[in-house]
C-alpha angles and dihedrals in degrees: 000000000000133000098269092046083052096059099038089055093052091049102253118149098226144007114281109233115265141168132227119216129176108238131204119294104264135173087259089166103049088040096054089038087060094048089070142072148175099283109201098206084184142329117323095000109099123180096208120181113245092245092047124080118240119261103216107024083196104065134072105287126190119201116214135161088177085203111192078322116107109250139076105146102250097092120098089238092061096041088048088055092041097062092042088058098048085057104044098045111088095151148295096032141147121236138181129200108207106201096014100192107174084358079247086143098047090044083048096048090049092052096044080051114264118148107233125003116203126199134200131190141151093208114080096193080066080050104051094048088040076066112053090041084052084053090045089055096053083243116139136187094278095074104019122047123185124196127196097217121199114271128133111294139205123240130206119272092242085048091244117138118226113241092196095061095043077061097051098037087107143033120184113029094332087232123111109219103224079195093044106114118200124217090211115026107190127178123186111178136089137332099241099046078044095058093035095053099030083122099045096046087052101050085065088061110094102230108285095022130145111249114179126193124205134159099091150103122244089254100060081056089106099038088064104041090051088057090043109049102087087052099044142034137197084043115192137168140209131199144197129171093348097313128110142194118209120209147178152126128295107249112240 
């Protein structure tokens, strides 16, 4: 996400004025790779960094290296929709991650049993790394697709576009089905893209279907069920350290 996203995403009207200065050269990978750890979100589901071994073979692992993606499995908002998901997934579903950051929630939803796990994001650097922790988990196209959407989009500071990025921009068959209905709808992103694509998020819920809403902090609950209402019923909501995730059925 870039400044003017930002902005954009906290309501306000135009880009505050910044600066950009070179610092100095730093072990900026040893130093972030320290910074994480294997994060158990509940029994048996463990978040382990891609150059850490896991602590218990025998759980659930998921592998991640969150890149310059959100995502890494240690904030309150992922381990609220991971344990959504854990609960929801019984097997063979469908399930769309709207805002996929690191793809930490698709690759989630596949190893729990769904059937397909899509992801959406209008950053490609989210879908780049999606991508390689897709790749980490053994986990190919055919059962995870990722989509670059349109949004508005940073470009590099020389205006050049990376190629390398325009190539990666997709995984799976590179084509978002409009009709395509999802058995779990989770997104996890910010309140006022929440609030401004509530109806959007919730057409891509088959009737009935669970659609859970995170990225946000206890005291936004209301703010979002209150936008939500008229699209969703059995509303419910779970908390942890002053976040919440809302969640609730489709109405038919």
């Amino acid at each position: 996400m870039c400044l003017s996203q930002a902005a954009n995403s906290i309501g306000l009207k135009e880009t505050p004025p910044y600066e950009v200065n070179l610092g100095d050269q730093y072990e900026w990978v040893r130093k972030t790779q320290e910074s994480f750890h294997p994060v158990e979100v509940t029994e048996g589901l463990w978040i382990v960094p891609e150059w850490i071994s896991p602590p218990d073979v025998q759980a659930t692992n998921i592998i991640l290296n969150p890149g310059l993606a959100f995502g890494t499995g240690e904030h309150p908002t992922t381990k609220l929709c991971l344990l959504l998901l854990k609960k929801l997934i019984k097997g063979e579903e469908l399930f769309l991650d709207y805002g996929t950051g690191s793809g930490v929630l698709a690759i989630a939803a596949l190893k729990f049993g769904a059937a397909l796990s899509v992801g959406f994001d209008i950053d490609p650097q989210a879908i780049m790394s999606a991508r390689h922790n897709a790749t980490l988990n053994s986990i190919g196209p055919e059962t995870m697709e990722l989509h670059l959407v349109p949004g508005k989009t940073c470009s590099s500071l020389d205006g050049r576009e990376d190629e390398m990025v325009k190539e990666q921009s997709y995984y799976g068959t590179g084509v978002i089905s409009g009709t395509e209905k999802y058995d779990v709808v989770i997104a996890n992103i910010l309140l006022n893209p929440l609030l401004d694509l509530a109806d959007h998020i919730v057409s891509y819920a088959k009737p009935w279907a669970v659609v859970g809403i995170s990225g946000i902090i206890s005291e936004q609950c209301s703010r979002i069920i209150d936008r939500y209402s008229m699209l969703l019923e059995d509303i419910s909501v779970s908390e942890m350290d002053g976040w919440a995730c809302v969640s609730g059925r489709k109405k038919i």
